[in-house]
C-alpha positions as CSV (number, residue, x, y, z in Angstrom):
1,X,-32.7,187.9,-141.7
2,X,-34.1,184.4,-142.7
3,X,-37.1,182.7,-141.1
4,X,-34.5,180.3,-139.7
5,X,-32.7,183.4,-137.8
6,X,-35.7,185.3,-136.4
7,X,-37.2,184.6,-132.6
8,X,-40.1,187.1,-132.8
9,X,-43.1,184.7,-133.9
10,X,-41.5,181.6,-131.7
11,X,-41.2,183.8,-128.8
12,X,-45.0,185.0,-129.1
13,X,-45.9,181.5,-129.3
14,X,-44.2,180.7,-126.4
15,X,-45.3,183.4,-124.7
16,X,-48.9,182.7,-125.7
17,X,-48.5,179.3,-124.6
18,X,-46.9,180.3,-121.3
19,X,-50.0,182.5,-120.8
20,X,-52.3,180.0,-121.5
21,X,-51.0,177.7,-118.8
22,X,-50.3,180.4,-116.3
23,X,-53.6,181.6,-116.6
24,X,-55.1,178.2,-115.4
25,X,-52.6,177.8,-112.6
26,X,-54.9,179.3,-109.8
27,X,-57.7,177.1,-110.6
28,X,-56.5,174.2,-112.9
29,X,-56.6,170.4,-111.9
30,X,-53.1,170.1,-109.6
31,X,-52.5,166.5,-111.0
32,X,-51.3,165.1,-114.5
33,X,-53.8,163.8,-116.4
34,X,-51.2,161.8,-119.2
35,X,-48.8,159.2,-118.1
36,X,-45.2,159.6,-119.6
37,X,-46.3,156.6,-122.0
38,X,-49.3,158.6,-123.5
39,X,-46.2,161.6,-124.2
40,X,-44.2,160.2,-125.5
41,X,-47.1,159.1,-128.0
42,X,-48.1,162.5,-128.5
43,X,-44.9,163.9,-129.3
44,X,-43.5,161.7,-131.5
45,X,-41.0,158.9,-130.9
46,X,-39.3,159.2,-133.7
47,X,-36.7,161.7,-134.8
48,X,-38.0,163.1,-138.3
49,X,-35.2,163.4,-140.8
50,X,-36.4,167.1,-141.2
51,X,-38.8,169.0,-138.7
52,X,-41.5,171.0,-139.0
53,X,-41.3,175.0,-138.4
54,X,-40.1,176.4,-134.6
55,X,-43.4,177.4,-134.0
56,X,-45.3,174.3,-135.2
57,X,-42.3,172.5,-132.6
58,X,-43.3,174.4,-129.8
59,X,-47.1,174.1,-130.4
60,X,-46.5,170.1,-130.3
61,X,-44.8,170.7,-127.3
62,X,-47.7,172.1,-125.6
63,X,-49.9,170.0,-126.7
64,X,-48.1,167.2,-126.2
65,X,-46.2,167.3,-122.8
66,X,-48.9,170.1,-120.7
67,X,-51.2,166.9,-119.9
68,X,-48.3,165.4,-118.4
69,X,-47.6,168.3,-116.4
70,X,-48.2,168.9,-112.7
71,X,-49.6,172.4,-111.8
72,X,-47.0,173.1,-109.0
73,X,-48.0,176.6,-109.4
74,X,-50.9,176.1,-107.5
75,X,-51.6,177.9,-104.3
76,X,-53.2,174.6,-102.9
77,X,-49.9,172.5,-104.4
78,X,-48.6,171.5,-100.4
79,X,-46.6,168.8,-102.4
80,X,-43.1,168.0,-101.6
81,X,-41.6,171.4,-100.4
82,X,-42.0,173.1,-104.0
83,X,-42.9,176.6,-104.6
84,X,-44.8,178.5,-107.4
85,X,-43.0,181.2,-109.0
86,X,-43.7,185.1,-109.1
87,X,-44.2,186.8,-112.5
88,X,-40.7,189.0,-112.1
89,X,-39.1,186.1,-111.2
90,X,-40.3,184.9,-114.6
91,X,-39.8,187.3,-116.6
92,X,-35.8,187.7,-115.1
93,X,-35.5,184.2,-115.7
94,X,-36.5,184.8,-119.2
95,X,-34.2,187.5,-120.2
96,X,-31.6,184.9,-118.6
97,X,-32.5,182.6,-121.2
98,X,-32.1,185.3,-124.0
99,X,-29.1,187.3,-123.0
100,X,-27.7,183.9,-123.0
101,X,-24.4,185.1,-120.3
102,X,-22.1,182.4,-118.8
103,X,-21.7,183.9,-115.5
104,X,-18.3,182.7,-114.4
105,X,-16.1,185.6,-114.7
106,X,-16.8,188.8,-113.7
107,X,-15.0,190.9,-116.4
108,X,-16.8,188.3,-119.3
109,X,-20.3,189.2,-118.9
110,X,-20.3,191.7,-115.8
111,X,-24.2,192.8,-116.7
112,X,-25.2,189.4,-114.6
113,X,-22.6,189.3,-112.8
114,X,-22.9,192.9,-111.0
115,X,-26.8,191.6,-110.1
116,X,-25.6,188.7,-108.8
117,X,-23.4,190.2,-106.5
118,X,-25.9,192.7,-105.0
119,X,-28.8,189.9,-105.0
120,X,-25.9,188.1,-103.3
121,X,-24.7,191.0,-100.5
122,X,-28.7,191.6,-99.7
123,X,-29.4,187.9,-99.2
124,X,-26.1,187.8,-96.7
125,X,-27.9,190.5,-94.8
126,X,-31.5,189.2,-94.6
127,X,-30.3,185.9,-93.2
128,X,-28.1,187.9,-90.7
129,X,-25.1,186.2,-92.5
130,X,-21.5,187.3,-91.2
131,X,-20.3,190.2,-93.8
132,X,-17.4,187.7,-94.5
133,X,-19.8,185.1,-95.9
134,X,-19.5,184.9,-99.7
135,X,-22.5,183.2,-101.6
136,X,-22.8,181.2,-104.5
137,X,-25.7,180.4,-106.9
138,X,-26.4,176.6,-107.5
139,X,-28.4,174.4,-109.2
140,X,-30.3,173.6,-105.5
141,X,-30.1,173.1,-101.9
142,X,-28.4,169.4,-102.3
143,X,-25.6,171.4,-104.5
144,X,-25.5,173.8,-101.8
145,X,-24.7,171.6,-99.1
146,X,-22.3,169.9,-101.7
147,X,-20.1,173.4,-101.9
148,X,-20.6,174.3,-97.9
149,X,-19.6,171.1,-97.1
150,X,-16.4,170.1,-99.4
151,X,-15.1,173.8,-98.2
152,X,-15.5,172.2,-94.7
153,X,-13.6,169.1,-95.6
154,X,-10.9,171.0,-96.5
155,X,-10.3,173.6,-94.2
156,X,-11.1,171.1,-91.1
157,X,-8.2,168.7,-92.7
158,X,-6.2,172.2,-93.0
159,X,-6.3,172.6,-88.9
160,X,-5.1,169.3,-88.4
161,X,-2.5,169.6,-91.0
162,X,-2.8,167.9,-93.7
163,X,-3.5,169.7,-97.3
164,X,-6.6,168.3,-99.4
165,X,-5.4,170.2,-102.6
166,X,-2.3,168.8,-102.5
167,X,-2.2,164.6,-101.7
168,X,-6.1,164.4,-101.9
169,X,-8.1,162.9,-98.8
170,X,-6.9,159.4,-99.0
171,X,-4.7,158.8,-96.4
172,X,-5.8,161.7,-94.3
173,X,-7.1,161.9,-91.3
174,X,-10.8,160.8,-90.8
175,X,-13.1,163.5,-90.7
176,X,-15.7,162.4,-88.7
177,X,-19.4,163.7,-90.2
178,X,-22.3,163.8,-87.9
179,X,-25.9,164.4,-88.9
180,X,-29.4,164.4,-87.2
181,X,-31.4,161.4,-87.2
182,X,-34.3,163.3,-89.5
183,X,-31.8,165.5,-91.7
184,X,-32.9,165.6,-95.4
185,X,-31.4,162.4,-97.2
186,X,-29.6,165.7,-99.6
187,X,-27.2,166.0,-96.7
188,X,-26.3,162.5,-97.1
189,X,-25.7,162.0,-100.6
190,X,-23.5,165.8,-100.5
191,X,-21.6,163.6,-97.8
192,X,-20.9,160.8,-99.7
193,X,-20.1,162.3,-103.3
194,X,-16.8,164.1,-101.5
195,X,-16.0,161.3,-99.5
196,X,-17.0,161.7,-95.8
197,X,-18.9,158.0,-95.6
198,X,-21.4,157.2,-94.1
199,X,-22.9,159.9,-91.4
200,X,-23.0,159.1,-87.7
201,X,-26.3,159.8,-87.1
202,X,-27.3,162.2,-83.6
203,X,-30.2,161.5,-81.7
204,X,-33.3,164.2,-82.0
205,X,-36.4,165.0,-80.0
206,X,-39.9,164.4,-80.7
207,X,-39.9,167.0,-83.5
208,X,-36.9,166.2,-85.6
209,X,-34.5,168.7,-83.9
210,X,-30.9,167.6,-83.3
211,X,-30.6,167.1,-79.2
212,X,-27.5,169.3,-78.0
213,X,-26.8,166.6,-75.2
214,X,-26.2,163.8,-77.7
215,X,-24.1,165.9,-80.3
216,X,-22.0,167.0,-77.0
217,X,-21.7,163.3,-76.2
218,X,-21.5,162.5,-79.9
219,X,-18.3,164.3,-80.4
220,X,-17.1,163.9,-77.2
221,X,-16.5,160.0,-78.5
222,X,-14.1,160.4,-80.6
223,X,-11.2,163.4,-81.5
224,X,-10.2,164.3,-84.7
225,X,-11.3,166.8,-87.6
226,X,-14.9,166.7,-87.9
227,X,-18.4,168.7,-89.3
228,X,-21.6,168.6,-87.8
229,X,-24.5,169.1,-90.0
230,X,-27.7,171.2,-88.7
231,X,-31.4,171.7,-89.8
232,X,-33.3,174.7,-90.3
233,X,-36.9,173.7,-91.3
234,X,-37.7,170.1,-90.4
235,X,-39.0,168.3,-94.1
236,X,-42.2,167.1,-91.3
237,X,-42.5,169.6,-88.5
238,X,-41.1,172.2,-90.1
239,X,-38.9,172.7,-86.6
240,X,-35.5,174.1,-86.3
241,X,-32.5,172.7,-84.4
242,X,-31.5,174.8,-81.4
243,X,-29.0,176.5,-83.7
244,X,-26.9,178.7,-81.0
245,X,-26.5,176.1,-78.6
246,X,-25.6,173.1,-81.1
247,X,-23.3,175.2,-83.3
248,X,-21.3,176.4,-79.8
249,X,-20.7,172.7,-79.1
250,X,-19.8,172.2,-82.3
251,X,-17.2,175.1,-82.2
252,X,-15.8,174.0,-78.5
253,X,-15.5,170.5,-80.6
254,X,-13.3,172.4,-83.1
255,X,-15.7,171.3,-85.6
256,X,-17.3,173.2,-88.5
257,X,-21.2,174.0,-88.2
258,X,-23.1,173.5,-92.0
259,X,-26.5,174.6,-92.0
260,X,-28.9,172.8,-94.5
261,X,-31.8,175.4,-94.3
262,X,-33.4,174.9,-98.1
263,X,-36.7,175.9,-96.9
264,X,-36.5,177.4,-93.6
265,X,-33.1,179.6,-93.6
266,X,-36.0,182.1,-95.0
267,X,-37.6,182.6,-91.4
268,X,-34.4,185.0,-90.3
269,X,-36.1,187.5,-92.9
270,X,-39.2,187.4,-91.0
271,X,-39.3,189.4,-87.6
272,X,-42.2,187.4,-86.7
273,X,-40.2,184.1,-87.1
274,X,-36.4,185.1,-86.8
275,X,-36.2,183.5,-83.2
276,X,-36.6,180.3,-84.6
277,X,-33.4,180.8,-86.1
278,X,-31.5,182.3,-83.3
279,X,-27.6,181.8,-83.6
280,X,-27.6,181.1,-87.7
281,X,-25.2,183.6,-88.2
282,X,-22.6,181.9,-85.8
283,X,-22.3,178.7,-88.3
284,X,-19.7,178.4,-90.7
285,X,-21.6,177.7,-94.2
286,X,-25.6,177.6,-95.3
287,X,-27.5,176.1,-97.8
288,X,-31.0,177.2,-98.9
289,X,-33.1,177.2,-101.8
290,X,-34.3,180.4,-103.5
291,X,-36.9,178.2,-105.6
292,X,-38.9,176.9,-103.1
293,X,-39.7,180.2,-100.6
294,X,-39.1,183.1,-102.5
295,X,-40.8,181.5,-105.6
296,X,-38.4,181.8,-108.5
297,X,-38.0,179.7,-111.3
298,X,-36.4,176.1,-110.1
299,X,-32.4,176.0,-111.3
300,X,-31.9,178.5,-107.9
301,X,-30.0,177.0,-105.2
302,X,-27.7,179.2,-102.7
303,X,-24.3,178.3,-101.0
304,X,-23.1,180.9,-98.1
305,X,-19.4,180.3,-96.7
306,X,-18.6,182.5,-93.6
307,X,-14.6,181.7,-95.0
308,X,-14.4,183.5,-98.0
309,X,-10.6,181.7,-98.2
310,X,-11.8,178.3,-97.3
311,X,-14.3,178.6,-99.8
312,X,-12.3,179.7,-102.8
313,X,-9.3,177.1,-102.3
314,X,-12.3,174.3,-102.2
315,X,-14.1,175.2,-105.5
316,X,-12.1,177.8,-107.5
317,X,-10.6,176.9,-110.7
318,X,-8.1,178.6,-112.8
319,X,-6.4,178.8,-116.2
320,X,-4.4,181.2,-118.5
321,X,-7.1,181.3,-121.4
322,X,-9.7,182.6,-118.9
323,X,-10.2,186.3,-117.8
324,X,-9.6,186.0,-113.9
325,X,-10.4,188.8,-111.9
326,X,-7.6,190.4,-110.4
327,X,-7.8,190.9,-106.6
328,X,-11.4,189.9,-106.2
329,X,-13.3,186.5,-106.4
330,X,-15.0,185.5,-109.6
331,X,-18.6,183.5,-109.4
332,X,-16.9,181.0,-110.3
333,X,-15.0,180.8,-107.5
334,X,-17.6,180.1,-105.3
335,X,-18.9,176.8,-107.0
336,X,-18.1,173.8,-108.8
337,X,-18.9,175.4,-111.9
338,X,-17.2,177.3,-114.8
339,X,-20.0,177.4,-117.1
340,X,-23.2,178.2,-115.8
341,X,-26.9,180.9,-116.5
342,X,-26.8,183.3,-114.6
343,X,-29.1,181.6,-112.4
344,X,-29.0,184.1,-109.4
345,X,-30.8,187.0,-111.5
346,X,-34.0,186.2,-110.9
347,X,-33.0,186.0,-107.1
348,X,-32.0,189.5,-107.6
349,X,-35.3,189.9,-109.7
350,X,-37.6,189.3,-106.8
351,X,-35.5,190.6,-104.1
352,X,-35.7,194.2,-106.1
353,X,-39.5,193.9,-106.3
354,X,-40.4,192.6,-103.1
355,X,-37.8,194.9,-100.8
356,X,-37.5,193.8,-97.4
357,X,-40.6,194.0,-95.9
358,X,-42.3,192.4,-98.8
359,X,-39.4,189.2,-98.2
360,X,-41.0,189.3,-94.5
361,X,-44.4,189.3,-95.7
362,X,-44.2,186.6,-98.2
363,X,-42.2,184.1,-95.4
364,X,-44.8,185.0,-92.8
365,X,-47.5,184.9,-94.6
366,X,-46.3,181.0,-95.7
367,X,-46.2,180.5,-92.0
368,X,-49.7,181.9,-91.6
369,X,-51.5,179.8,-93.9
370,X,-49.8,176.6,-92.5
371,X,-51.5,177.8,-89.5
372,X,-54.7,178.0,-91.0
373,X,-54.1,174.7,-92.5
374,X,-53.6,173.3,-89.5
375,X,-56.2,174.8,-87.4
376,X,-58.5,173.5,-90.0
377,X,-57.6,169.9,-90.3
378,X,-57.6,169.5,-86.1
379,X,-61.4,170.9,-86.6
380,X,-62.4,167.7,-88.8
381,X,-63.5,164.6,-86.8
382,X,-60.8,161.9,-86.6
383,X,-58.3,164.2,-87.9
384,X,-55.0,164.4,-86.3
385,X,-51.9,167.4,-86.8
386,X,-49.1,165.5,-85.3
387,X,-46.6,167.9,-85.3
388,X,-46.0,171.7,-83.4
389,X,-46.5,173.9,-86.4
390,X,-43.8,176.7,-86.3
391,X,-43.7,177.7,-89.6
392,X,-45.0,176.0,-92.8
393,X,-45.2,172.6,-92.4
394,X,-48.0,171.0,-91.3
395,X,-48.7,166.8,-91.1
396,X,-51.8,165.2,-90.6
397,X,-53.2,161.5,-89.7
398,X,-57.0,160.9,-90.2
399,X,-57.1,157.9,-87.8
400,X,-55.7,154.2,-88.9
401,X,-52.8,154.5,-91.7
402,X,-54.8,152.7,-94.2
403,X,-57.3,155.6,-94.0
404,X,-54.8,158.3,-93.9
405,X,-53.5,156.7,-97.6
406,X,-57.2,156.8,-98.8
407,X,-57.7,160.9,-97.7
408,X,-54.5,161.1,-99.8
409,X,-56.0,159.2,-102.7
410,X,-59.1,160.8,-102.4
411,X,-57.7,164.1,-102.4
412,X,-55.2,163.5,-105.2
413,X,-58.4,162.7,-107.4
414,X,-60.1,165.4,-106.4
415,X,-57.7,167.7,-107.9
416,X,-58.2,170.5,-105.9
417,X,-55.5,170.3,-103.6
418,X,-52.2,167.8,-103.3
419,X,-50.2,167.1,-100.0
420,X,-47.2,164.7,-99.9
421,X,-48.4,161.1,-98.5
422,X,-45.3,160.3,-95.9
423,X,-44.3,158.6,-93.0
424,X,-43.4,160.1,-89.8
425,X,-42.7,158.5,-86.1
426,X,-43.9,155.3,-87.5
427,X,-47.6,156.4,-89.0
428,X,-48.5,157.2,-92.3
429,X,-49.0,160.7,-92.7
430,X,-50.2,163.7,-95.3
431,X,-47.5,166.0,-95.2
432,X,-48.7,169.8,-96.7
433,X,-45.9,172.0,-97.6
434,X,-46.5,175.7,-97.7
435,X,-44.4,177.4,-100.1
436,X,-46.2,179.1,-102.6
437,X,-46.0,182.5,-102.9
438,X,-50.2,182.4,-103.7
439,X,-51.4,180.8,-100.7
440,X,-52.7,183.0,-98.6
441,X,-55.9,182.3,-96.0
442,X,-58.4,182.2,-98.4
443,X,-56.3,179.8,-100.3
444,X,-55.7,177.7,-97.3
445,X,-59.0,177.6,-96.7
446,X,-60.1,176.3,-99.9
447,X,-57.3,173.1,-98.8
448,X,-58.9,172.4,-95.6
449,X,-62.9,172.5,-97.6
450,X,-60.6,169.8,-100.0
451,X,-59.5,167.4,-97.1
452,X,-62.7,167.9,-95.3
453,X,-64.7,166.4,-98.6
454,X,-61.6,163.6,-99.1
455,X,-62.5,162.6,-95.3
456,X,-66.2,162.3,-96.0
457,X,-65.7,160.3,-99.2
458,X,-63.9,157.5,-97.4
459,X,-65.7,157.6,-94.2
């Protein structure tokens, strides 16, 4: 074997690279300390008309692009809603890389496929899915509502008689698309890209959750196909819409019920937590995120479709040259894609290790340190937490929004900690995202010592 053919020294470097940075995760600066400017500088602008060896490449790499890098993996990273990821995630996601499987066909590469389908059955029961409900793995949550929501397009346009598949959605009847006011923008653009317009938008309460009155009234307006679009895990307060009671209007509407839960449709794994998503199972499709709570590698989004059928004449593709399954639905007929990593692996990966209880454990213990967080932030003068903590969100004001900017600043600089600097009901707030599978109450903790020393050095 040539030097050219071999992966055993370029894997050790990478591996020895990987360690390097993983070992400063818990502890390590959160923010970048390059701009993309200063990395592209250090690794080269220009394309060499021969490179230098694969391990030379990937030491450049390192020491080029890991200033630039943001250390998500923290356990006091409340950025965003973005989650570190667990060493067996890793490793799966790894041997994903090396196996090098397209996972599209079941009787191709069925070593992926078969874990996909049991990470795939276990996730339907933890969420308390319907047994019907067939899942799919996707690149993220905004895919995921892509796929739940273009099978709902159809299948509402099927009930009132007029066939997608065949003459398209032009000329069609109008399928009416209504969204709460503080749904994540995701929702929107999933909306758009298959054609539904704009969303009417439904009036919601204090916290971000959809009001039942005003989606009755909403679709009372107006007849007609239509889908109504739900929230598990508000992107600010972290609360959920009244699930049972919106998606039975919805239903007596004769309209389809999508769930976007990227972050929260966890809490039905959690006994501690599961009344917050009471009814869930009665929708008709979910969308969630397997990257964000149960801390695997990013490239893991999940699309659930109560109608199996409704599902497959949506996304599934076929073709003589490809080795369908006979009498039972490939991966690929559950997405858009043909050609894809077997992305779900690593879902199956930390499924396997953690078992259920360990699933309830890491969701509730997410929720616990938000707690902390909160409890925390409301003990520092002029501090504010604006919003009912339920589960793992928590958002803070320290007094005029000019001063709640400079906490943010301050505790960006810091570097011990990072929240998201938003807006919510009209103030500017810090928004801190629990998600990582490391933050416990120690860690959180260590957040609210961070915020307490960003409040002194602006006071």
């Amino acid at each position: 074997m040539s030097d050219r053919e071999s992966f055993g020294s370029v894997l050790d470097e990478a591996v020895a690279i990987a360690g390097r940075w993983l070992a400063g995760t818990r502890d390590g600066p959160i923010p970048p300390s390059a701009d993309i400017e200063q990395v592209k500088d250090a690794l080269g602008r220009t394309l060499p008309e021969r490179g230098p060896a694969p391990e030379d490449v990937l030491r450049r790499i390192a020491a080029g692009i890991e200033p630039g890098l943001m250390r998500i993996g923290s356990p006091r990273f409340h950025g965003w809603v973005m989650g570190g990821t667990q060493p067996v995630a890793l490793g799966a996601d790894w041997l994903v890389g090396a196996w090098d499987q397209n996972a599209g066909l079941r009787t191709v590469t069925p070593g992926v496929v078969a874990a996909e389908e049991l990470a795939a059955s276990w996730l339907v029961d933890l969420f308390g899915l319907p047994a019907t409900a067939e899942v799919g793995f996707v690149t993220g949550a905004t895919v995921a509502s892509l796929v739940g929501l273009v099978a709902a397009r159809d299948e509402v346009l099927r009930r009132a008689g007029w066939d997608a598949a065949e003459r398209g959605i032009a000329g069609g009847p109008r399928v009416r698309f209504l969204v709460g006011a503080e749904r994540h923008g995701s929702v929107d653009s999933a909306g758009l890209v298959i054609g539904l317009g704009r969303a009417r938008v439904v009036e919601a309460d204090e916290q971000g959750r959809m009001r039942p009155d005003a989606l009755r009234a909403a679709l009372a307006d107006d007849s007609g196909p239509a889908i109504v679009c739900l929230q598990a895990g508000n992107i600010h307060s972290g609360a959920f819409d009244p699930l049972d009671e919106l998606i039975g209007i919805a239903h007596d509407a004769g309209a389809w019920a999508h769930v976007d839960g990227a972050f929260g449709l966890w809490a039905a794994a959690a006994p501690g937590l599961r009344s917050l998503t009471a009814g869930l199972g009665k929708a008709d499709s979910w969308a969630t995120d397997a990257h964000k709570t149960l801390s695997t590698p990013y490239d893991c989004g999940i699309a659930a479709v109560a109608d199996a059928g409704a599902l497959h004449r949506a996304v599934a593709q076929h073709a003589a040259y490809l080795a369908s399954s006979a009498g039972v639905a490939d991966p690929a007929d559950r997405v858009l894609e043909l050609s894809r990593r077997a992305r779900g692996v690593p879902v199956y990966a930390a499924l396997a290790q953690l078992g259920r209880q360990g699933v309830a454990d890491l969701v509730q213990g997410l929720a616990d340190a938000a707690t902390v967080i909160a409890e925390g932030i409301r003990a520092i003068p002029g501090a504010e937490v604006l919003n009912d903590v339920v589960y793992t969100q928590v958002c803070a004001a320290f007094g005029s929004d000019d001063r709640t900017r400079a906490v943010g600043e301050a505790l960006l600089a810091e570097g011990t900690a990072l929240a998201s600097p938003s807006s919510w009901h009209g103030r500017a707030v810090l928004r801190f995202s629990v998600s990582n599978w490391l933050t416990d109450a120690e860690e959180a903790g260590r957040t609210v010592a961070a915020v307490r020393r960003a409040v002194d050095t602006t006071a």
